[in-house]
C-alpha positions as CSV (number, residue, x, y, z in Angstrom):
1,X,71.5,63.1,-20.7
2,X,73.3,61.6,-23.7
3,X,70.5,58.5,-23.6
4,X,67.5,60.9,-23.8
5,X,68.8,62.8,-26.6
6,X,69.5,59.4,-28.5
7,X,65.8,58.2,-27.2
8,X,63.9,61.4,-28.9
9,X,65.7,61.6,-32.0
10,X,64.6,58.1,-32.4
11,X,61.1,59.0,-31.6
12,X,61.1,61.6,-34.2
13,X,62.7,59.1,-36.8
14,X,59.8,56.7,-36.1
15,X,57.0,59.3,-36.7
16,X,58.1,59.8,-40.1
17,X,56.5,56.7,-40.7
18,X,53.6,57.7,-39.9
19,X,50.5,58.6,-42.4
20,X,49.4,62.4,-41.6
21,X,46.0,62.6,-39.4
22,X,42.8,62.9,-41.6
23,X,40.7,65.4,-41.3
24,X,36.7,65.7,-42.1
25,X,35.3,68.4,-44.2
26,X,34.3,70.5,-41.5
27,X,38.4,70.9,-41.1
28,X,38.7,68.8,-38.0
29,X,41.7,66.3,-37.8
30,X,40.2,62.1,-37.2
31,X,42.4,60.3,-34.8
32,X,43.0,57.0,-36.4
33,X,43.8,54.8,-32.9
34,X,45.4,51.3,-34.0
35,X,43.6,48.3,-32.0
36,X,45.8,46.3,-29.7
37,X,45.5,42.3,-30.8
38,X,47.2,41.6,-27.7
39,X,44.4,42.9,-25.3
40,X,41.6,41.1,-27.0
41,X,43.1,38.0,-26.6
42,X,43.7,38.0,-23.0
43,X,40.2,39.0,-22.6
44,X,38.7,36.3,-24.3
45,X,41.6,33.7,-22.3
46,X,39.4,35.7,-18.9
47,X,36.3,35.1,-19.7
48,X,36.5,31.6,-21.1
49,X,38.5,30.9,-17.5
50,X,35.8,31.9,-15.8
51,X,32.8,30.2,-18.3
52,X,34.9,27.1,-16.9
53,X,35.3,27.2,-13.3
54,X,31.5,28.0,-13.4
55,X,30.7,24.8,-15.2
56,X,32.3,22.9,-13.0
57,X,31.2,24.1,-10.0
58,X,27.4,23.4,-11.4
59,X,28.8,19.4,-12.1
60,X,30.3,19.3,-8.4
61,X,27.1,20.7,-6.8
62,X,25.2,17.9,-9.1
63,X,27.5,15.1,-7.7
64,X,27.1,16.5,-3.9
65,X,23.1,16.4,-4.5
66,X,23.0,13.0,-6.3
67,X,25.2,11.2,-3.5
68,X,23.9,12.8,-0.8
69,X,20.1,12.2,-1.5
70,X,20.2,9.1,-3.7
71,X,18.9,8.3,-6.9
72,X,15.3,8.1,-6.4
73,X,14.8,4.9,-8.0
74,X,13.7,2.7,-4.9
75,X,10.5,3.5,-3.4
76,X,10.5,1.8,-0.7
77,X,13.7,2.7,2.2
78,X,15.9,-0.2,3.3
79,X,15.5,-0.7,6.9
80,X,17.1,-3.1,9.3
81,X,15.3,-6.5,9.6
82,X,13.1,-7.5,12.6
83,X,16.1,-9.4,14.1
84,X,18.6,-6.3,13.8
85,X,19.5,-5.6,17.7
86,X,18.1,-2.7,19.2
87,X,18.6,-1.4,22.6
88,X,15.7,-3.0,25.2
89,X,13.0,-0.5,26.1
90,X,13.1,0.5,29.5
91,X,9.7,-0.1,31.8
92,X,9.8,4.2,31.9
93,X,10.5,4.3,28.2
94,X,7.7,6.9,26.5
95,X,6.1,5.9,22.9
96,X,7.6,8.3,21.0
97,X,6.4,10.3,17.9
98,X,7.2,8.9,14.2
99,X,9.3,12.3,13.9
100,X,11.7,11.5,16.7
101,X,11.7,7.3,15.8
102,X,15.0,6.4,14.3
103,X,14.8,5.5,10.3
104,X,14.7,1.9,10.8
105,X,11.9,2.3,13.0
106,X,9.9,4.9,10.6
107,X,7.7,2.2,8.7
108,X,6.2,3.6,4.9
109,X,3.8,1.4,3.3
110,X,3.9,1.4,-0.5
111,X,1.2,-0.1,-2.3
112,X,1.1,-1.8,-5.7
113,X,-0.6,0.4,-8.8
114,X,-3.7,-1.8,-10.2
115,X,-3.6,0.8,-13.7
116,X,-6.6,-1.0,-14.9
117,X,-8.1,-4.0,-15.0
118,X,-6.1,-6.7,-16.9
119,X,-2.7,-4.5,-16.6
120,X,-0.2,-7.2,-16.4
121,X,2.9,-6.5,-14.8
122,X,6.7,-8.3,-14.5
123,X,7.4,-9.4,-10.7
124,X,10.3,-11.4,-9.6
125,X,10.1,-13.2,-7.1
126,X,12.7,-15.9,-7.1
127,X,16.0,-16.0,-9.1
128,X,16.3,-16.8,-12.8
129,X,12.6,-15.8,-13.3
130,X,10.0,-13.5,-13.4
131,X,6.3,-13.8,-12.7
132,X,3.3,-12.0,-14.6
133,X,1.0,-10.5,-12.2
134,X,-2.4,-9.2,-13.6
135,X,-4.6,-6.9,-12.1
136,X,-8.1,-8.6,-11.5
137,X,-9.6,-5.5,-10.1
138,X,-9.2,-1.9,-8.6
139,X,-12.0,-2.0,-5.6
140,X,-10.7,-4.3,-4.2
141,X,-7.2,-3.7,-5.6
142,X,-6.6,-7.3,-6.2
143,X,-4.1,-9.2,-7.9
144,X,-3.4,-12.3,-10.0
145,X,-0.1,-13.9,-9.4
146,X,-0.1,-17.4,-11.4
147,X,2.6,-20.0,-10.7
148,X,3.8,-18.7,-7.5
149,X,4.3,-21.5,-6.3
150,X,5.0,-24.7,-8.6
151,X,2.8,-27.4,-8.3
152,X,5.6,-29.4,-6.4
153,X,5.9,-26.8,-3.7
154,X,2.3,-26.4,-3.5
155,X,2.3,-30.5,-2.6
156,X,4.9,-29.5,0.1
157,X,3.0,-27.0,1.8
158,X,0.0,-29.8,2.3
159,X,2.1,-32.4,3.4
160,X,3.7,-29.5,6.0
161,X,0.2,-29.1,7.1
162,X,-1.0,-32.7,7.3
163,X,2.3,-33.3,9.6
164,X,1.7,-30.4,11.8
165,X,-1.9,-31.7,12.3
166,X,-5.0,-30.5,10.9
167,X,-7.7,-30.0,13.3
168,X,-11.3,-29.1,13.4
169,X,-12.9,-26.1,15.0
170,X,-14.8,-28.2,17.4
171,X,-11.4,-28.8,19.3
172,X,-11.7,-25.3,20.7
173,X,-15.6,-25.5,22.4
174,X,-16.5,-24.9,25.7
175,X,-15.4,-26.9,28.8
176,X,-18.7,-28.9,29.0
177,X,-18.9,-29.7,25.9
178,X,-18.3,-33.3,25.4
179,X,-15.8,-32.8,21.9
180,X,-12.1,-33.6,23.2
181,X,-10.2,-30.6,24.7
182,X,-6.5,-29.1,24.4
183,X,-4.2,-30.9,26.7
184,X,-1.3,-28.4,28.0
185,X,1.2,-30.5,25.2
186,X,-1.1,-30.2,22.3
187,X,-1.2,-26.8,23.3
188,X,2.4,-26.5,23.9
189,X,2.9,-27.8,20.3
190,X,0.3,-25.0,19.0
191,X,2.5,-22.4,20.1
192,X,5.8,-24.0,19.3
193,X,5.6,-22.7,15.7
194,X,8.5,-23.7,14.6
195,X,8.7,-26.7,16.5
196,X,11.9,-26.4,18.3
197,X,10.6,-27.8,21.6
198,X,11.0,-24.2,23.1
199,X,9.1,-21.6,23.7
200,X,10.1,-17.8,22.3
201,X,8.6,-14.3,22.7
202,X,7.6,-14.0,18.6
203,X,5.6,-17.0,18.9
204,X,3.9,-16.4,22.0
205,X,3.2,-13.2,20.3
206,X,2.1,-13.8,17.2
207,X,-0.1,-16.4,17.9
208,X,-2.3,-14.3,20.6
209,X,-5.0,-15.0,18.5
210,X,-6.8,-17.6,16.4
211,X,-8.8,-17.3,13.1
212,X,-11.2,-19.4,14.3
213,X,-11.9,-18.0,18.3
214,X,-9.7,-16.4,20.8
215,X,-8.7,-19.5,22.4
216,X,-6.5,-17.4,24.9
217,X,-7.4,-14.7,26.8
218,X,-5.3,-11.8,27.3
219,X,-5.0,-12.4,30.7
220,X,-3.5,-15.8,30.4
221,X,-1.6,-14.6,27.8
222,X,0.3,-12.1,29.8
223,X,0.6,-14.7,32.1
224,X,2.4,-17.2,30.1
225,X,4.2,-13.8,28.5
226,X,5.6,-12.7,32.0
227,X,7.1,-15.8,33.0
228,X,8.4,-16.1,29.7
229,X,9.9,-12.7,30.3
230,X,11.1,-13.3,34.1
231,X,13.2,-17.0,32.8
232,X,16.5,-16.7,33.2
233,X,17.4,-18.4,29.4
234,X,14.3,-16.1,27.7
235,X,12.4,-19.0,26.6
236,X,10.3,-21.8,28.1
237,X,10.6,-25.6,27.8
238,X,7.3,-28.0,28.1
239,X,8.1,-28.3,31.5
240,X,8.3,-25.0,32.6
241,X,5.1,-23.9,30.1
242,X,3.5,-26.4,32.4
243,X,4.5,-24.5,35.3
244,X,3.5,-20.9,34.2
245,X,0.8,-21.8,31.8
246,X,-1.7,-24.2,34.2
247,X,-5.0,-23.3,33.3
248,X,-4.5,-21.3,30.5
249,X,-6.6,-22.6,27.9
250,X,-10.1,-20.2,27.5
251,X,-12.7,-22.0,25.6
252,X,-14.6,-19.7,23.5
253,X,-17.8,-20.3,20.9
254,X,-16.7,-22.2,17.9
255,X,-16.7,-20.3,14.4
256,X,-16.1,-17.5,16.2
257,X,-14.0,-14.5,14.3
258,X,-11.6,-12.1,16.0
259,X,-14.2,-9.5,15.5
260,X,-17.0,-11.0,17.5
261,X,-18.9,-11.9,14.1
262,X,-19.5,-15.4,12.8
263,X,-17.4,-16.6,10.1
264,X,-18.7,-20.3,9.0
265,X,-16.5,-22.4,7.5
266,X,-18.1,-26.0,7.2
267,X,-16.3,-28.9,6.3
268,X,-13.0,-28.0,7.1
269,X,-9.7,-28.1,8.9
270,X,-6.7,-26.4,9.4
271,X,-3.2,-25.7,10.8
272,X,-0.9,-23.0,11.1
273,X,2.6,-23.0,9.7
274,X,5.6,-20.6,11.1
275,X,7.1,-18.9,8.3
276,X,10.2,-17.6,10.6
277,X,13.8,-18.7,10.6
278,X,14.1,-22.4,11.7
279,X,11.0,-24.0,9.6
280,X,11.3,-25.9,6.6
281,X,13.2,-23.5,4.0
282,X,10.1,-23.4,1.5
283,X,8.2,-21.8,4.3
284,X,11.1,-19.6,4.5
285,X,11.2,-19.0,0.7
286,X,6.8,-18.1,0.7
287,X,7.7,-15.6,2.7
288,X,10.5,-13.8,1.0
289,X,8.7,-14.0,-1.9
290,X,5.7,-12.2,-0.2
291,X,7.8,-9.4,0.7
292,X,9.4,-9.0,-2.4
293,X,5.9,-9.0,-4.0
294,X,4.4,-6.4,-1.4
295,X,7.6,-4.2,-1.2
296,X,7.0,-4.1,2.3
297,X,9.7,-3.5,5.3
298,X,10.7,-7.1,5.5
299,X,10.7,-6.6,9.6
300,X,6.7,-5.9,9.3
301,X,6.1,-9.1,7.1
302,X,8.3,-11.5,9.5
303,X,6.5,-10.5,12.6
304,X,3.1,-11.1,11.1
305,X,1.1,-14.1,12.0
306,X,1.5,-17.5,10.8
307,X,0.4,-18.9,7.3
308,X,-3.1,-20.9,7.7
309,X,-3.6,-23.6,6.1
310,X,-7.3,-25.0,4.7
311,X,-8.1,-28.3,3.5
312,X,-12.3,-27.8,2.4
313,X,-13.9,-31.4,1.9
314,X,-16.4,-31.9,-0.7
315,X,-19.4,-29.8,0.2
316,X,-17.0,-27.4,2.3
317,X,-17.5,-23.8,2.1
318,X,-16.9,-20.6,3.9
319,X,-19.4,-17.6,4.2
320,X,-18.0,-14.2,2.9
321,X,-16.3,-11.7,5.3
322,X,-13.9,-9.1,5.9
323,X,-10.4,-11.0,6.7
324,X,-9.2,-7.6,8.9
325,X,-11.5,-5.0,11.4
326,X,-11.1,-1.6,12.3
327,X,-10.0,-0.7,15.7
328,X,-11.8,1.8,18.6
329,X,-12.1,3.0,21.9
330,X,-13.5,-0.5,22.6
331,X,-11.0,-2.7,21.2
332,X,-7.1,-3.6,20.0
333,X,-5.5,-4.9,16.9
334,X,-4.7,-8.6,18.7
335,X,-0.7,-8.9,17.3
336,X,-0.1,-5.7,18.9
337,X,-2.3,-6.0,22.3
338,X,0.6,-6.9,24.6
339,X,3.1,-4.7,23.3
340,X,0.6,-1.5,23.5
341,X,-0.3,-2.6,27.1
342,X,-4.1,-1.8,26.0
343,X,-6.5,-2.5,28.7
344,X,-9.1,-2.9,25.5
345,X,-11.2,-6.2,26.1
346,X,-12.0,-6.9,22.4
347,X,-9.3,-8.1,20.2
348,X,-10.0,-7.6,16.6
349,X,-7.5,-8.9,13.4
350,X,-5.6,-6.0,11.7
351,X,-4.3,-7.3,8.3
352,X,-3.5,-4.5,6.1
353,X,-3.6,-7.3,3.2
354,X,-3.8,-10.7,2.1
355,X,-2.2,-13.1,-0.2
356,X,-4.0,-16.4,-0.6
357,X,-2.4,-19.2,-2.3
358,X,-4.3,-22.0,-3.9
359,X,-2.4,-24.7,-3.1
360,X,-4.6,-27.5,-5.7
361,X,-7.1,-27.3,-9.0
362,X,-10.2,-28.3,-8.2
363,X,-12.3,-30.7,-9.7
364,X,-15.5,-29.0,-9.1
365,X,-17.0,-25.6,-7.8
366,X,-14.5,-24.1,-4.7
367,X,-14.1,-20.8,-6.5
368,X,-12.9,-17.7,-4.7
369,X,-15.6,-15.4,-4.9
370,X,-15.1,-11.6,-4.0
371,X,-19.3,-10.7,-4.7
372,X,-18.9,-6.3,-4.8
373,X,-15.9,-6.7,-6.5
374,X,-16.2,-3.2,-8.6
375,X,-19.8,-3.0,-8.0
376,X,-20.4,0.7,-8.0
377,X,-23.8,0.0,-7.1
378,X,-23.1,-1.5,-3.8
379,X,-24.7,-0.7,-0.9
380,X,-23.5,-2.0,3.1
381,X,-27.4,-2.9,4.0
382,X,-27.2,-5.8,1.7
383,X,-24.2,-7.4,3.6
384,X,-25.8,-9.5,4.8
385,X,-27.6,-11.1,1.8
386,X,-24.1,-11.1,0.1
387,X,-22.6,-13.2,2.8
388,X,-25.0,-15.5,2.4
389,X,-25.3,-15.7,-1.2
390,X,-21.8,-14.0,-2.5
391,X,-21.2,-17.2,-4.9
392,X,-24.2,-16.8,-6.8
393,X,-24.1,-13.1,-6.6
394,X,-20.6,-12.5,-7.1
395,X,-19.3,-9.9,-9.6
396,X,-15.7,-12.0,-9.6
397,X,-14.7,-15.5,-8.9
398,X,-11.5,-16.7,-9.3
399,X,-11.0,-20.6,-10.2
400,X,-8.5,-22.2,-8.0
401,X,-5.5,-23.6,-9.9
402,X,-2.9,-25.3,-8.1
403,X,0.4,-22.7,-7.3
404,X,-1.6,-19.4,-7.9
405,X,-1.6,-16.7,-5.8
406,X,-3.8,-13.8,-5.0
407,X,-3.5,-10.7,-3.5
408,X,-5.6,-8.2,-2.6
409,X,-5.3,-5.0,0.1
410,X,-7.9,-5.3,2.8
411,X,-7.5,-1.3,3.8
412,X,-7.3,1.8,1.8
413,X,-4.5,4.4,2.3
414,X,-4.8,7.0,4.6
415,X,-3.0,9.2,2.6
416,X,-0.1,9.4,4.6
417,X,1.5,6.1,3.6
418,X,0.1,4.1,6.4
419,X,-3.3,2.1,7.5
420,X,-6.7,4.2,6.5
421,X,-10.5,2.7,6.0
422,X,-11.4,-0.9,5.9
423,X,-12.2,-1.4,2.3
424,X,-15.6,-2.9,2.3
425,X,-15.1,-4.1,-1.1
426,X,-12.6,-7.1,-0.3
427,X,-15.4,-9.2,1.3
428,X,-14.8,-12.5,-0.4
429,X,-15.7,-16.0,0.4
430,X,-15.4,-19.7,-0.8
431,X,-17.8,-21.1,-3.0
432,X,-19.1,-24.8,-2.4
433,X,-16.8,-27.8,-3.7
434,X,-18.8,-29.8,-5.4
435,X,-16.1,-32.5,-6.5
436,X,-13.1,-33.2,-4.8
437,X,-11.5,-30.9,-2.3
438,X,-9.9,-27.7,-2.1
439,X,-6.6,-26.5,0.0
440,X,-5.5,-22.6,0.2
441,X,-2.7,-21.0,2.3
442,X,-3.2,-17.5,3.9
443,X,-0.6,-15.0,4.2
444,X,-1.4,-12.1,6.4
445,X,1.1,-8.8,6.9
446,X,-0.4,-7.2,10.2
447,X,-0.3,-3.7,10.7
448,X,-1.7,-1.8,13.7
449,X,-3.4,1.5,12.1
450,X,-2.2,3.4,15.1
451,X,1.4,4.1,13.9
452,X,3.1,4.4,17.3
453,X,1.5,1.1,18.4
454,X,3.1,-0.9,15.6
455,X,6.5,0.8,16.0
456,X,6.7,0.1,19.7
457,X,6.0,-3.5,18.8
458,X,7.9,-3.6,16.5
459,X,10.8,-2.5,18.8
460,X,9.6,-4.8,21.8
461,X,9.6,-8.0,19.6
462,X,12.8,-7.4,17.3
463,X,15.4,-6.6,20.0
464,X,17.7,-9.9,20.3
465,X,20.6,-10.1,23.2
466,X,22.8,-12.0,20.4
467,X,23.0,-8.9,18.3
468,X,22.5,-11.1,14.8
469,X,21.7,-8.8,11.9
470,X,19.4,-9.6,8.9
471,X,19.7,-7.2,5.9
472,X,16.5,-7.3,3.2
473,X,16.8,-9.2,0.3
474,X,13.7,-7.3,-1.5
475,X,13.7,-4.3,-3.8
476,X,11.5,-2.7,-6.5
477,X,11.5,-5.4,-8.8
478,X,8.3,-5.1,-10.4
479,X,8.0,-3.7,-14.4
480,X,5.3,-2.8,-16.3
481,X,4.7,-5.2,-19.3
């Protein structure tokens, strides 16, 4: 009792201290309320807490999108290479759709931007260097790549050829005609791309068809395919090719293209040159650098078709043509006709583009000619004129000059990042050499337009039992000058 007397007589000491209330002229008393410092403060200590924690919440959930998506910078997705190992389809295994196909079997084709005619842009190609790459023109979208290839390596890829063999196209005529026929070892050696002495599935596959003639039917081709398949090792010597592949050899017309249209090319031979993984490491190194130049899934460019290699005399020329087809009811892209266990009896050549190098300078004429090259005039019923007459006609001819490359896409886009319409405008042809002699080197990337066709071959010919891995090399690496 004591302590609360001695508590309010303290009170009432303090509120002598006090200045009296004030009052307004209408007689009312103000209440003058001090304001607490103390409560402001930890107000503003609250809400700047808060202010934090949300900020940092906004820079985690950045971090979680940016790692978990990717940067954005590469356009084109890293898949495994063609000699990743993949489980072995089974015989009741289904095609399935592209939305149920595993990412490294999801293919997306990016294409190069042409800007305008005479953009130049930085490529590189091979270390320590970069290449300019100009654009020549935009229908066809076609490309200028000088030095390429130095003029060294250009002398190594025609002494590559001239070992291999350079034959003419009267090799493959009909068996009553009295030229001199394919024995089953010069035949053997045909196949054997990479000259091993054996036989594998990617080169029996890859060469199921010629430039020149379908020199082996499908038939016979399944044949040798099957007992290729049924060997106990998985490849064939001579001697067994001998014993699965009697009779295999199917003469057809001479100067005969894929498509079933002539395709004259006087004065000339040729060879084809593996650009796989046991050849001569400059073959190796063409291709690398065509993928890396494309930006293509490295696993589609190493199961293309072999480089061809043309040695034109003087007077040699070639009429102009389309180098790819479209596909229908009636036919089947030929690298993917085995795998897609099409019953189709015409074989037609799907390249989706092209990249021909000029191996020498010519001392006269020999020009690459492309005669509709941005012709916005052109019509299809003078085709046939133009293929007759595309060097004196043509709208664009480029000079050969030894280690230069071109490149041009023989399809559009269908929109969807895959194969669309045969672009009419990459007929080209080669102009008569009037002095000297001309060599070139043809680089094809084949792509079925049917999606699920070139995914199941692509699964059938890149499984290997030894489970060896290949990561790509190749990246965006191309910048605007």
């Amino acid at each position: 009792m004591d302590e609360y007397e001695d508590c309010l007589s303290g009170l009432e000491g303090e509120s002598h201290h006090f200045l009296p209330p004030l009052r307004h002229r209408g007689g009312r008393e103000r209440i003058h309320i001090q304001k607490s410092s103390v409560c402001s403060r930890a107000y503003f200590v609250v809400v700047m807490a808060f202010f934090h924690l949300y900020i940092i919440n906004i820079i985690a959930l950045l971090l979680y999108v940016h790692y978990n998506t990717g940067s954005g910078e590469q356009d084109v997705p890293l898949e495994k290479s063609a000699s990743a190992p993949r489980p072995m389809p089974t015989e009741h295994h289904q095609t399935p759709s592209s939305a149920n196909l595993s990412p490294e079997l999801s293919f997306h084709l990016p294409r190069l931007e042409g800007i305008r005619v005479g953009h130049v842009q930085r490529v590189s190609l091979v270390p320590d260097r970069t290449h300019n790459m100009r654009t020549l023109s935009l229908k066809p979208l076609l490309f200028e790549i000088p030095g390429f290839l130095s003029v060294e390596e250009s002398s190594v890829v025609m002494q590559l050829a001239q070992l291999k063999g350079l034959t003419h196209s009267s090799l493959l005529m009909s068996p009553d005609s009295q030229e001199e026929q394919l024995t089953q070892d010069e035949l053997f050696s045909l196949l054997d791309l990479n000259q091993d002495g054996l036989l594998q599935r990617e080169e029996i596959l890859s060469l199921s068809h010629s430039t020149d003639g379908s020199w082996l039917s499908s038939y016979n081709l399944r044949k040798i395919h099957t007992g290729l398949e049924t060997n106990p090792s998985g490849v064939l010597s001579l001697q067994e090719f001998k014993r699965v592949g009697c009779g295999v050899l199917q003469y057809s017309a001479a100067d005969q293209g894929l498509d079933g249209h002539a395709k004259v090319r006087q004065r000339s031979t040729h060879t084809r040159l593996y650009l796989g993984e046991g050849t001569h490491h400059l073959l190796k190194s063409i291709r690398n650098r065509v993928t890396r130049l494309t930006r293509l899934p490295s696993s589609l460019v190493d199961l293309s078709e072999p480089m061809e290699v043309v040695r034109y005399e003087q007077g040699g020329y070639s009429h102009a043509h389309h180098d790819s087809s479209l596909t229908n009811h009636d036919s089947s892209c030929a690298h993917t006709h085995l795998a897609a266990n099409n019953s189709a009896s015409k074989q037609v050549a799907c390249r989706y583009l092209t990249v021909l190098l000029l191996l020498n300078s010519v001392d006269g004429g020999g020009e690459t000619s492309f005669p509709v090259a941005d012709n916005r005039t052109y019509e299809e019923e003078v085709l046939g004129d133009l293929s007759q007459q595309y060097c004196d006609k043509g709208n664009l001819k480029v000079k050969p000059v030894a280690g230069t490359a071109l490149l041009w896409y023989n399809h559009l886009s269908d929109g969807n990042g895959w194969v669309g319409e045969l672009d009419e405008f990459s007929l080209h042809g080669d102009c008569l050499v009037t002095r000297g002699f001309k060599w070139t080197g043809s680089v094809w990337v084949n792509i079925d337009p049917d999606q699920q066709r070139q995914e199941r071959f692509q699964r059938l010919v890149s499984w290997h039992p030894d489970g060896q891995s290949k990561k790509p090399e190749h990246g965006d690496l191309h910048q605007d000058l």
